[in-house]
Rosetta silent file (secondary structure, phi, psi, omega in degrees, C-alpha in Angstrom):
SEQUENCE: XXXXXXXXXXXXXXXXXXXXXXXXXXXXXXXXXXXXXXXXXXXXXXXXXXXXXXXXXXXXXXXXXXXXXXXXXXXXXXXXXXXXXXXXXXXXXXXXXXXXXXXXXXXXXXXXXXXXXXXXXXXXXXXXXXXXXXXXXXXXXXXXXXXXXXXXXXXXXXXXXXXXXXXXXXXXXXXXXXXXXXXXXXXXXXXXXXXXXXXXXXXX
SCORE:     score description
SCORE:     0.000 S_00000001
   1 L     0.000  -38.213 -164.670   71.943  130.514   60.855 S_00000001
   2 H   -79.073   -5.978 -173.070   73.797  129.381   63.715 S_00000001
   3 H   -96.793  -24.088  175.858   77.040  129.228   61.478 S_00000001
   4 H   -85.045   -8.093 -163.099   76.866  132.883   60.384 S_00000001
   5 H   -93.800  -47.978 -178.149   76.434  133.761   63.719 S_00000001
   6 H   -75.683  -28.380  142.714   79.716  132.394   64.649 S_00000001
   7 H   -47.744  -63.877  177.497   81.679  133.688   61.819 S_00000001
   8 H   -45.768  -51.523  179.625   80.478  137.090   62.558 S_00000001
   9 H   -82.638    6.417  171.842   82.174  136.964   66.290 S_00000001
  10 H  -103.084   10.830  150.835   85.339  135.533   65.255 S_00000001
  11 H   -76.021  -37.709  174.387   86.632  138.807   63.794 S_00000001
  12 H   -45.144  -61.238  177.417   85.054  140.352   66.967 S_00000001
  13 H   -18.106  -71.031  174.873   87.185  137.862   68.847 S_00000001
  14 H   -44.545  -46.966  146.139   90.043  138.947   66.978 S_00000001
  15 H   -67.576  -10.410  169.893   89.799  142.632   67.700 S_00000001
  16 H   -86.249  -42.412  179.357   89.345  142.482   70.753 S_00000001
  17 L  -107.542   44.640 -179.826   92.182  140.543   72.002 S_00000001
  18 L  -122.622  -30.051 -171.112   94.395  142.380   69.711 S_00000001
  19 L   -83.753  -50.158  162.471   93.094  145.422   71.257 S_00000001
  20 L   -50.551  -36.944  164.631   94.027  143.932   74.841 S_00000001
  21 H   -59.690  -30.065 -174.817   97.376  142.866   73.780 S_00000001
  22 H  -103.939   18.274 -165.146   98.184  146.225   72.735 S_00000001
  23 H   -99.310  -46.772 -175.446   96.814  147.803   75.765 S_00000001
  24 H   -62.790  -59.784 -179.857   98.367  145.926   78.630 S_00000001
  25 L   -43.072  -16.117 -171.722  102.226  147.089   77.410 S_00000001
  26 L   -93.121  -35.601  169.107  101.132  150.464   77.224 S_00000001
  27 L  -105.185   41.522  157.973  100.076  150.267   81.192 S_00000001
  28 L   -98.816  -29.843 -178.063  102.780  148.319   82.202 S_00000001
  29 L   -56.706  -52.040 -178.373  105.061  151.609   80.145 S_00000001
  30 L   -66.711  -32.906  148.123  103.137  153.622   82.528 S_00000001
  31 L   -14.266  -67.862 -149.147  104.049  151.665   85.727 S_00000001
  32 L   -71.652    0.354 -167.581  107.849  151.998   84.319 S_00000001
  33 L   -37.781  132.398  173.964  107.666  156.077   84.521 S_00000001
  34 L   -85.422  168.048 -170.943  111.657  156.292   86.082 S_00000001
  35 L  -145.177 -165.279 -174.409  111.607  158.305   89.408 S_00000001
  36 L  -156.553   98.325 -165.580  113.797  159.194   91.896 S_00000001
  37 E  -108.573  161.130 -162.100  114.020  158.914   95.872 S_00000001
  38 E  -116.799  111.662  153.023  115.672  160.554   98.893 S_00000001
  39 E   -53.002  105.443  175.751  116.495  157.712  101.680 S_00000001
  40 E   -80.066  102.931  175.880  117.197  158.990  105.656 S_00000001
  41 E   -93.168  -42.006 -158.635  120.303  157.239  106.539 S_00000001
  42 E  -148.461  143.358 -172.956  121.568  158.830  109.379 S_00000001
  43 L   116.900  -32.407 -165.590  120.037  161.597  111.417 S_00000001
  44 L   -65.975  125.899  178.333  116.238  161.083  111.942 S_00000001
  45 L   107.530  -19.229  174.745  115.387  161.305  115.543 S_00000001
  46 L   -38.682  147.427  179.799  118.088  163.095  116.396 S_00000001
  47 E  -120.943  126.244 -176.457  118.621  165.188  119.611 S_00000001
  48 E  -100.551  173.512  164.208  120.914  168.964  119.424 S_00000001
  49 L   -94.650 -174.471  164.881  121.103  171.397  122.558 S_00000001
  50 L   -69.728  133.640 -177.706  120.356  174.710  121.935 S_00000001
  51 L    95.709   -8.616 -169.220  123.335  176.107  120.207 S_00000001
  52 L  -117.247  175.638 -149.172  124.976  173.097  119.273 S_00000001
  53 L  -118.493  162.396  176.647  126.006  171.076  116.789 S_00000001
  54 L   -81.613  168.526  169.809  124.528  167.033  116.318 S_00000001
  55 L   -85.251  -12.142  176.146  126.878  164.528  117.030 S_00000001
  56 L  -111.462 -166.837  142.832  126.378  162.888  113.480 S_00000001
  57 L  -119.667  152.199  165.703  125.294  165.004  110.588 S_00000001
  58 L   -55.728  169.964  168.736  122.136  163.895  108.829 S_00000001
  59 E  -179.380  130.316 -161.301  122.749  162.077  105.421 S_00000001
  60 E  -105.923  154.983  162.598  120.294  161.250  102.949 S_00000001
  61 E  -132.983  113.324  155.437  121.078  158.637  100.142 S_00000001
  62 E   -61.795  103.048  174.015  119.730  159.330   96.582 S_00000001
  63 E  -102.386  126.035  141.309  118.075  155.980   93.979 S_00000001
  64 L   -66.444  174.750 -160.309  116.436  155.044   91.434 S_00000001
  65 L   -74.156  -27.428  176.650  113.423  153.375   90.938 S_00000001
  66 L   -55.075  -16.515  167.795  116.100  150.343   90.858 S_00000001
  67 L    87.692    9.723 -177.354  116.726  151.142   94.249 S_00000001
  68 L   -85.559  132.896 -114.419  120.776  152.114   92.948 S_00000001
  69 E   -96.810  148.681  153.336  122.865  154.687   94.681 S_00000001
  70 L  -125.119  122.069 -156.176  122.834  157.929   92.059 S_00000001
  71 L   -93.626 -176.599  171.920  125.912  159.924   92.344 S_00000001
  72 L    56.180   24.047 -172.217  126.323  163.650   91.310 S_00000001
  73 L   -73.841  123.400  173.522  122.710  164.342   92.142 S_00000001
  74 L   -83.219   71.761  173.003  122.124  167.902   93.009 S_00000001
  75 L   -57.659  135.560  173.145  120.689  167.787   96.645 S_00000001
  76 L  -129.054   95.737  161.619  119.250  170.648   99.010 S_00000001
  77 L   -88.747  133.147 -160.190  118.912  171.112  102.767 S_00000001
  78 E  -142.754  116.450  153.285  116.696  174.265  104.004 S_00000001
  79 E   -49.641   82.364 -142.143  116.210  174.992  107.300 S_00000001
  80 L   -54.889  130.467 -131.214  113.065  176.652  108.719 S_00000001
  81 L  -100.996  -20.323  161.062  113.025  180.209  108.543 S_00000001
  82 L  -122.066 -164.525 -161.850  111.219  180.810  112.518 S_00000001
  83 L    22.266 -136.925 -157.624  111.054  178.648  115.668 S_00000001
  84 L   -71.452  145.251  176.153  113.263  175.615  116.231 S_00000001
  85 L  -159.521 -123.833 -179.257  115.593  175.800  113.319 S_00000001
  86 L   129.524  174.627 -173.306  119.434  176.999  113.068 S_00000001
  87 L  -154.922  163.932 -131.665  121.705  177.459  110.432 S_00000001
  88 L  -112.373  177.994  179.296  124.818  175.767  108.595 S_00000001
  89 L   -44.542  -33.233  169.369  128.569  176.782  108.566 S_00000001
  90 L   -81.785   36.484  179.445  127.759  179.006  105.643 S_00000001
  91 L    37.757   33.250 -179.590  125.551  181.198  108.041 S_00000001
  92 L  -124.425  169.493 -172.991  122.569  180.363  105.485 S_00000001
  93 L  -116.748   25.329  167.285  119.435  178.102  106.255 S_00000001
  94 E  -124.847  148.285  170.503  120.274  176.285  102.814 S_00000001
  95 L  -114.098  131.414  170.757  122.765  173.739  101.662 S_00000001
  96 L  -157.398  136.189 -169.841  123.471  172.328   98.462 S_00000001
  97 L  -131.433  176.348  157.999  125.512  169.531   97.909 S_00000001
  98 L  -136.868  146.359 -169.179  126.037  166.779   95.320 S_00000001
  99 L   -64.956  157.318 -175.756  125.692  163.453   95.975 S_00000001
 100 L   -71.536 -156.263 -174.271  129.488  160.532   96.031 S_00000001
 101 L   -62.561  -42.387  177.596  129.887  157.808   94.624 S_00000001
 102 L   -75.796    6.461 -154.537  127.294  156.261   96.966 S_00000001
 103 L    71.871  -13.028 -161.766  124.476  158.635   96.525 S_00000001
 104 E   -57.368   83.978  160.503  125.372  159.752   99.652 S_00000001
 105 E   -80.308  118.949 -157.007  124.365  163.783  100.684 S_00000001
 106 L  -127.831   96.738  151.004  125.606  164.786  104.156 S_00000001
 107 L   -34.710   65.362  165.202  123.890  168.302  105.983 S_00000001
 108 L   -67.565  163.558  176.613  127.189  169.757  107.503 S_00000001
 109 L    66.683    3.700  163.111  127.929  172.459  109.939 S_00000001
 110 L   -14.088  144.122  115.676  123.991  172.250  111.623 S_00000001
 111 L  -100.536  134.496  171.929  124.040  174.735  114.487 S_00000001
 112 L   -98.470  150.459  170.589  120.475  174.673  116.275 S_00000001
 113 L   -68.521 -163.227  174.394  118.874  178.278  117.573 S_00000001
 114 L   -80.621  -25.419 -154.587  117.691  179.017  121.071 S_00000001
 115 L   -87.324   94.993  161.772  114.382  177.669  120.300 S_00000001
 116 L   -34.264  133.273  153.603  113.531  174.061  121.681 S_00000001
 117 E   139.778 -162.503 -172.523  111.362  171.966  120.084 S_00000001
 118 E   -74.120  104.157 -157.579  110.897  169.448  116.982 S_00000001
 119 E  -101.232  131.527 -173.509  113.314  170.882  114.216 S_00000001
 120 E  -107.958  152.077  163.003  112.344  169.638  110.269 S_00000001
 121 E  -131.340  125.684  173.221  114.996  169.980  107.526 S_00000001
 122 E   -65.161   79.322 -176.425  113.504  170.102  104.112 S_00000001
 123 E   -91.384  160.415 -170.346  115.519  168.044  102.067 S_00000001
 124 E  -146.259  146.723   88.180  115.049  168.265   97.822 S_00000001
 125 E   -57.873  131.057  153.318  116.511  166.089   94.370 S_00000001
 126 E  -133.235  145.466  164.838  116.632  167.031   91.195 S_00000001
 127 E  -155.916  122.607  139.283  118.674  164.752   88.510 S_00000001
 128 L    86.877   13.587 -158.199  117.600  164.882   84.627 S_00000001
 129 L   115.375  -31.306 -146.568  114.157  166.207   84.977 S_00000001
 130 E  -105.922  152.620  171.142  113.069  164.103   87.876 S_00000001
 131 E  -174.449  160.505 -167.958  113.044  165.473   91.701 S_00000001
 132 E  -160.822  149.310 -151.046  112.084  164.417   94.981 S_00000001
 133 E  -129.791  137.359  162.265  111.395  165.658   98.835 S_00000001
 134 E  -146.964  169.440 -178.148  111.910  164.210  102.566 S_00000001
 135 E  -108.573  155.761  153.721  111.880  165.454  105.728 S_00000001
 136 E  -130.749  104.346 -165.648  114.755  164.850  108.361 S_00000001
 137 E   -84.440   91.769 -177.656  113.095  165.063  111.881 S_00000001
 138 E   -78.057  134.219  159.745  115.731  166.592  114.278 S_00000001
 139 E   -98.319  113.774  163.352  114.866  167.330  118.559 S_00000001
 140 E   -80.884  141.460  165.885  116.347  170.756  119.609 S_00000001
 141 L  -128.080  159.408 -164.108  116.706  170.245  123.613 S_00000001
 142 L  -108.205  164.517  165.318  117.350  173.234  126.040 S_00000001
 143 L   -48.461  162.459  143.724  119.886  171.937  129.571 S_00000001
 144 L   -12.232  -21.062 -108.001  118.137  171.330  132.258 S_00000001
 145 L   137.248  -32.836 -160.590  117.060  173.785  134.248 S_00000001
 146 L   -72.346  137.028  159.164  118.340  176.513  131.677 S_00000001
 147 L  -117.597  151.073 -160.132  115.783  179.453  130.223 S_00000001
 148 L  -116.657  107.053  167.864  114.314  179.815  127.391 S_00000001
 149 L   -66.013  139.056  176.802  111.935  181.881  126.006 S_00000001
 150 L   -31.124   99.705  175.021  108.894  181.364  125.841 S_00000001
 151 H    -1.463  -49.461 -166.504  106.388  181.157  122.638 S_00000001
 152 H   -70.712  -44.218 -178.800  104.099  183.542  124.320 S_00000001
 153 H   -63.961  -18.261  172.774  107.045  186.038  125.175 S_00000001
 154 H   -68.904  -30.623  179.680  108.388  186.135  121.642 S_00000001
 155 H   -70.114  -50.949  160.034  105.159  187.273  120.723 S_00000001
 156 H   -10.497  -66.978 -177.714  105.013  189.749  122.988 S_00000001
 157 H   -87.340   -8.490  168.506  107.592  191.203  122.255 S_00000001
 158 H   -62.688  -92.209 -133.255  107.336  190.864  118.580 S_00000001
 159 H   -40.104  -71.674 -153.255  103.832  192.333  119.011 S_00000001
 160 H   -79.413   24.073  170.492  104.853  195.483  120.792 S_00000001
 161 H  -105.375    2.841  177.850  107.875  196.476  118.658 S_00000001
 162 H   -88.698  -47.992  178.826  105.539  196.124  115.731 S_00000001
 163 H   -61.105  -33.156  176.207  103.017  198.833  117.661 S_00000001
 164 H   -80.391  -35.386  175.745  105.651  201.105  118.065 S_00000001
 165 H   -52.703  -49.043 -175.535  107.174  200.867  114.507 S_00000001
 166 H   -66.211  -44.840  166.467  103.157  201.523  113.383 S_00000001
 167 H   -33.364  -42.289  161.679  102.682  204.367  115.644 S_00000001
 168 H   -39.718  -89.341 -176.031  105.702  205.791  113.997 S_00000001
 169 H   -24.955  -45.038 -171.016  104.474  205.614  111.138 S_00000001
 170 H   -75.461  -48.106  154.957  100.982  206.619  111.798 S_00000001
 171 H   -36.557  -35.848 -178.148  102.151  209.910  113.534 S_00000001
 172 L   -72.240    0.830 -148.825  104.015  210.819  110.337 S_00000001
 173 L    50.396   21.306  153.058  100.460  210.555  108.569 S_00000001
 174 L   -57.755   22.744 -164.813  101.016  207.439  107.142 S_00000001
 175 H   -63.469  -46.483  167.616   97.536  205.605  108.837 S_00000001
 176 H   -86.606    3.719  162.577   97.486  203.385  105.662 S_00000001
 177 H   -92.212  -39.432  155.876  100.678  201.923  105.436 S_00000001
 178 H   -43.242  -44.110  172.734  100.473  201.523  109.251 S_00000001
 179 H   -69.911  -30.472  144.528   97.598  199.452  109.022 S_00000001
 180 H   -93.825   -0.774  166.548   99.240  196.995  106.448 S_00000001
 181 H   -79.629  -34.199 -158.467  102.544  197.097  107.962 S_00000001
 182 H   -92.931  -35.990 -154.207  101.278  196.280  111.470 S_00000001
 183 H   -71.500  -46.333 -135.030   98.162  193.707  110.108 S_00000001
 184 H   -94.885   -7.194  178.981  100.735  192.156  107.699 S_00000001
 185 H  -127.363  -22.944  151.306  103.346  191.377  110.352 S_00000001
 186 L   -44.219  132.362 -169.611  101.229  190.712  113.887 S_00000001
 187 L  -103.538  -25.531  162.478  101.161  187.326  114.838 S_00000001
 188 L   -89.857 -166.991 -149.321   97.741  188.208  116.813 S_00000001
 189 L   -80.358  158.685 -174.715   94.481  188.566  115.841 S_00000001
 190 L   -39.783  141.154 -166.126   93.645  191.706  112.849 S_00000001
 191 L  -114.069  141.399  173.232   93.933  195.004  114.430 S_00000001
 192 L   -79.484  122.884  163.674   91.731  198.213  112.608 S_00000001
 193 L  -113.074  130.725  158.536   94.126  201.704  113.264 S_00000001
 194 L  -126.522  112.319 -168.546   92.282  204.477  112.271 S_00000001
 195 L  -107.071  170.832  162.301   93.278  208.004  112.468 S_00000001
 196 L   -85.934 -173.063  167.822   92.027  211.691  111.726 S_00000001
 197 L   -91.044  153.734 -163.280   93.774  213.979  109.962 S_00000001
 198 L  -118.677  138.080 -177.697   97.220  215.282  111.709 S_00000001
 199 L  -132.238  138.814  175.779   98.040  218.980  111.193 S_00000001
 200 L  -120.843  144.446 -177.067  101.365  220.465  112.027 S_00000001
 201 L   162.824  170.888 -162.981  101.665  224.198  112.884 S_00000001
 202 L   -67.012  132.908  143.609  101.719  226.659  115.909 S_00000001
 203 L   -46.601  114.676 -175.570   99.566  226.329  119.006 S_00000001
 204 L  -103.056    0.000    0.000   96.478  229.063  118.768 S_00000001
């Protein structure tokens, strides 16, 4: 009895570690997936004035999973479209370069805005299929002493050139296009406009 019993598990045996053997190569395959990465060589931490240009330019370096410089790599730096931002010699808030010899992608021409404060550029890779994202963390600083408006004041004034453009509007008998033009652009909280009907014609 005891002899059939051990015949019977040594085909089990057998399938089993045939079935591990072909398993581990298959998640070691998965492991190897190639990739791609965007390195912050120069730039991070940086500080601009308002208006001004860095004293470096940022520059990213593209690799492999091999950790090896990949040239001709189509790279993009995009600026943020409000608050601190700025834009590059080609008066756009985008860039696109290709990477040297070195892997090497350089943001030229930065100019920072009026706006103070922590400025991110959105860097992107793509090579072959494959693509990849970093930040580059820039400080806009205003002089000393110098002023700058204010968060609150932009709104402001945002706000009430938005009330008058809806008013426009609303006078013209337009009350529902006011009401998604002004809700859809107000940076404060939802506003209701509701009107009657507007009649044009002679004073009786």
């Amino acid at each position: 009895m005891r002899k059939y019993f051990w015949n019977g598990l040594l085909p089990l045996g057998l399938c089993f570690s045939l079935t591990v053997s072909g398993l581990l190569p298959a998640a070691f395959a998965q492991d190897a997936t190639p990739r791609i990465d965007i390195i912050v060589v120069d730039g991070e931490g940086a500080t601009i004035g308002v208006r001004q240009r860095p004293s470096k330019d940022p520059v990213v370096r593209v690799e492999d999973d091999d950790h090896q410089p990949l040239p001709n790599v189509l790279v993009v730096f995009t600026l943020p479209l409000s608050g601190p931002s700025g834009e590059f010699a080609n008066g756009s808030k985008t860039l696109t370069v290709l990477t040297d010899k070195g892997g090497l992608a350089a943001a030229r021409g930065i100019r920072a805005n009026e706006v103070p404060g922590k400025l991110q550029i959105y860097v992107t890779a793509s090579s072959h299929g494959l693509r990849a994202r970093n930040l580059i963390n820039l400080v806009v600083e205003a002089p000393p002493g110098a002023k700058v408006p204010t968060a609150s004041a932009r709104t402001s004034k945002s706000t009430g050139k938005w009330k008058w453009i809806a008013l426009g509007i609303l006078a013209a008998g337009g009350a529902g296009a006011a009401a998604y033009y002004f809700s859809s652009h107000s940076s404060n909280s939802p506003i209701s406009v509701s009107a009657g009907t507007v009649v044009f014609g002679s004073p009786r």
